[in-house]
C-alpha positions in Angstrom: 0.0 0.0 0.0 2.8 2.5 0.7 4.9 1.6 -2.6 1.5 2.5 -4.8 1.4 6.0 -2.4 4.6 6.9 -3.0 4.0 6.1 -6.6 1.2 8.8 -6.7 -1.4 6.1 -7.6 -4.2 7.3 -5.2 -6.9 6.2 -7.4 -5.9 2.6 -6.4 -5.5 3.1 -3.3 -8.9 4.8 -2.8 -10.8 2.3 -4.6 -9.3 -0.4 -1.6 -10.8 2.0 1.1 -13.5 3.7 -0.7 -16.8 2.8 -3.0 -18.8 4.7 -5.2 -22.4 4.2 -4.8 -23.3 5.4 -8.4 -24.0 8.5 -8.2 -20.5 9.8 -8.0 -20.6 9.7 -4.1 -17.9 7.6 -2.3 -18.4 5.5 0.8 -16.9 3.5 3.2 -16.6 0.0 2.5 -17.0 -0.7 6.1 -17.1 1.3 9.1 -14.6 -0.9 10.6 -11.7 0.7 8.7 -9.8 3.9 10.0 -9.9 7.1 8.4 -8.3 7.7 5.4 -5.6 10.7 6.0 -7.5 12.4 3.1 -10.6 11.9 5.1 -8.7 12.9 8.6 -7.4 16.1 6.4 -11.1 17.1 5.8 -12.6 16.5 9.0 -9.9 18.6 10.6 -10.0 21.5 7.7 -13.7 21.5 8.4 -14.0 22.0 12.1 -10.6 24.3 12.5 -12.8 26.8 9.6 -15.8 26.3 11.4 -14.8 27.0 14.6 -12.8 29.9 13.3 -15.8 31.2 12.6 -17.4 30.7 15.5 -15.3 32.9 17.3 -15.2 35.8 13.9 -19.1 35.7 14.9 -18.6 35.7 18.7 -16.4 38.7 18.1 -19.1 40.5 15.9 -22.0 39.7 18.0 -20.2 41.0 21.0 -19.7 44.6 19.0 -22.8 45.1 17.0 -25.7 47.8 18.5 -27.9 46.4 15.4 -30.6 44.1 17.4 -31.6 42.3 14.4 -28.1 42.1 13.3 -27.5 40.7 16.8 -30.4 37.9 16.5 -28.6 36.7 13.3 -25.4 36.4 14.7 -26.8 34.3 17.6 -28.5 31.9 14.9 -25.4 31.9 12.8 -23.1 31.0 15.6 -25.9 28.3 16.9 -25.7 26.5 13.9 -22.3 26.1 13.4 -21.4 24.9 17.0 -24.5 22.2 15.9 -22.5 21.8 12.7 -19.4 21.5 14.6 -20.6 19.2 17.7 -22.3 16.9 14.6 -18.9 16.6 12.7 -16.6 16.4 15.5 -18.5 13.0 17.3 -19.1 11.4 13.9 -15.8 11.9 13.1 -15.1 10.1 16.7 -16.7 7.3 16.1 -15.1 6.2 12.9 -11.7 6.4 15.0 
């Protein structure tokens, strides 16, 4: 598996840990498996930019005077900690 990395022949290499399920989505083949370290990459990216954000919103909410500015704020940072909290355990459990 490491010679075909080093070779630069992902495609192979994702096809062992991945499926496609016809519609141009991959999948697991089983949840048994670790992550892939493009998949460990992505789940990292993703919560690091969204809870970035989190605290870019915090900050804004924090200085704003505009009260329906400041309801927004409060929704938007709501549903990225639920984003976050939903990505971060289902990440978890595939450890």
């Amino acid at each position: 598996m490491h010679t075909r990395l080093l070779q630069g022949n992902l495609t192979t290499l994702n096809s062992e840990i991945l499926k496609e399920d016809g519609y141009g989505n991959f999948k697991r083949k089983s949840k048994e498996e670790p992550m892939h370290y493009g998949e460990v990459f992505g789940t990292w990216a993703f919560l690091t930019t969204t809870k970035g954000l989190i605290a870019c919103h915090q900050t804004m909410r924090n200085h704003t005077g505009d009260k329906d500015l400041y309801k927004l704020l409060v929704e938007v940072i709501n549903q990225g900690k639920q984003e976050s909290d939903h990505h971060h355990m289902k990440g978890l459990n595939q450890i």
